[in-house]
N, C-alpha and C positions, 0 to 999 in steps of 0.2 A: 141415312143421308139427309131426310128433311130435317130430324133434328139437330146433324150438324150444321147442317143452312141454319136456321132458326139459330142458333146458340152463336155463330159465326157472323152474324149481323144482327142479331140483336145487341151484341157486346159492340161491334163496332159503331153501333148509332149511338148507341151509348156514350160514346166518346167523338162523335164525331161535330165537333166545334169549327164554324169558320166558315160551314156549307160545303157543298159535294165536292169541289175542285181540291181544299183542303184533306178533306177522309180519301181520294183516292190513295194517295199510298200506302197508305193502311188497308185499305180493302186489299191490292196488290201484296202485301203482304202473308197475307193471311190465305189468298189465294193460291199466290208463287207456293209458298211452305205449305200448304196444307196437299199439295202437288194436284191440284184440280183442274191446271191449265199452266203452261208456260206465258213466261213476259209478254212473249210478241202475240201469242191470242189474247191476252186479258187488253193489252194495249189495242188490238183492232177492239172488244167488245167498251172499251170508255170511248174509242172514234165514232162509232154507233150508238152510245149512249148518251153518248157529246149530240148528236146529232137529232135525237128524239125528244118530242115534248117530255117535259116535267125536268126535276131534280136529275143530275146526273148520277150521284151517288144512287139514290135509289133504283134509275136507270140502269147500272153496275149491276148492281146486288139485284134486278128480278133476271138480266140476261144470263150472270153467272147460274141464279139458282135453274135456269132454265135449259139450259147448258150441261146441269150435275141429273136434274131430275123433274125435266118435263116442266110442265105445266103447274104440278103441284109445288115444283120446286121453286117458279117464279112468285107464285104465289106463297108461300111461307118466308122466301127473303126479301118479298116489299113487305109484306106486313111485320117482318123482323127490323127490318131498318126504319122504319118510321114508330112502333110503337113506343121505344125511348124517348123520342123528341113528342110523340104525341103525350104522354104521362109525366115529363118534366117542364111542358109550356102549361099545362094544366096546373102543376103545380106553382109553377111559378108565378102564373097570372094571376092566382090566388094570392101572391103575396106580392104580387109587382110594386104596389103604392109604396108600401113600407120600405122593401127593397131599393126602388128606384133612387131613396133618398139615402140611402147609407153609402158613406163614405167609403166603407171597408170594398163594399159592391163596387163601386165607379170605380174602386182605383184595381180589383182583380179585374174586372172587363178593359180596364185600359192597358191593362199588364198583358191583357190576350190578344191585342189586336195584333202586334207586330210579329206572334207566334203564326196568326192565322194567313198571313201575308207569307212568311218565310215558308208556312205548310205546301201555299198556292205555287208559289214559284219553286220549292221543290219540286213538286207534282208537273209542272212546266217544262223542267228540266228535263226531269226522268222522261218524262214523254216525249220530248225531242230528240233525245240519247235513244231511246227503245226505236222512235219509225226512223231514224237515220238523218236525220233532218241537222243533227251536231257534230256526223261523222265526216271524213275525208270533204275538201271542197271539188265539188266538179259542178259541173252544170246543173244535175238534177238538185244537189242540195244549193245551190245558189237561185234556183228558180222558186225552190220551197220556200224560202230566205224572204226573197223576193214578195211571194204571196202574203207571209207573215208580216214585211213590213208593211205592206200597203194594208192589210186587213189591219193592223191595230192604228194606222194613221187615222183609218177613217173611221173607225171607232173612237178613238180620242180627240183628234182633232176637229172631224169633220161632224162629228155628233150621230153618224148615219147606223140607223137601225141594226140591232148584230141579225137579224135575219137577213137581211140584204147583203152584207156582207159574208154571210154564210153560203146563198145563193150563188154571189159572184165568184169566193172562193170555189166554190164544185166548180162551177162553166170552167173557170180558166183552168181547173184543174184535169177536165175532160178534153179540154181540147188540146194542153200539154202534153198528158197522160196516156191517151187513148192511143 
């Protein structure tokens, strides 16, 4: 099992452009199929992983490997998800100057941005579809609704700290909820 953790997010960080929000559905992927947990567990461990310091993705990848095989297992899927991006910034930085200036460069990086946006609001999607939140309208998905707008108003608009607004999201959600 550790070295399919290991082999299963080392190949995902591998490929995972665009930061954590982007590579969930690929982690989910890999998870769903590889049958180590259903939709709706993997979706509460990215709501807890959403919710914990650092990177989410890697967040993911130590709760899953923790989940399949302890301790050891959390441990072999952060250090499998970060050693890709740890050994291609390395390599990269080594050649950044030269890099930074090639045409060919600017224009594959600019070619990635609108993929890494469509990955995000993928992963947006699917996660709204997975906790119910895109299902049938009734009250509790119109309150969710609710929470979601005002949480991204005042992110966007209002400029206000996403901890704050993470805060306030839980209160109103405990005293809706509870």
């Amino acid at each position: 099992m550790l070295w399919l953790l290991f082999k299963t997010f080392f190949l995902t960080g591998l490929v995972s452009f665009g930061g954590g929000y982007a590579i969930i559905p690929v982690i989910e992927t890999e998870v769903v199929w590889q049958g180590w947990m259903t939709t709706q567990k993997f979706t509460d461990i990215v709501a807890i992983a959403g919710m914990s310091p650092g990177p989410i993705a890697t967040n993911t990848a130590v709760f899953t490997g923790y989940q399949m095989a302890g301790w050891a297992g959390a441990a072999i899927s952060a250090l499998a998800m970060v050693l890709p991006s740890l050994i291609l910034v390395l390599i990269v930085a080594s050649f950044f100057n030269r890099l930074n200036h090639n045409r060919v460069m600017k224009s594959i990086f600019y070619g990635l941005r609108p993929v890494v946006i469509a990955l995000i609001l993928f992963a947006s999607v699917k996660f709204a579809l997975s906790t119910g939140m895109a299902a049938e309208v009734n009250l509790h998905t119109a309150s969710l609704t609710g929470i979601f707008i005002m949480s991204l108003y005042s992110l966007v608009k209002r400029g206000t700290h996403p901890a704050y607004v993470i805060a306030m999201a839980g209160l109103v959600g405990m005293a809706f909820y509870s």
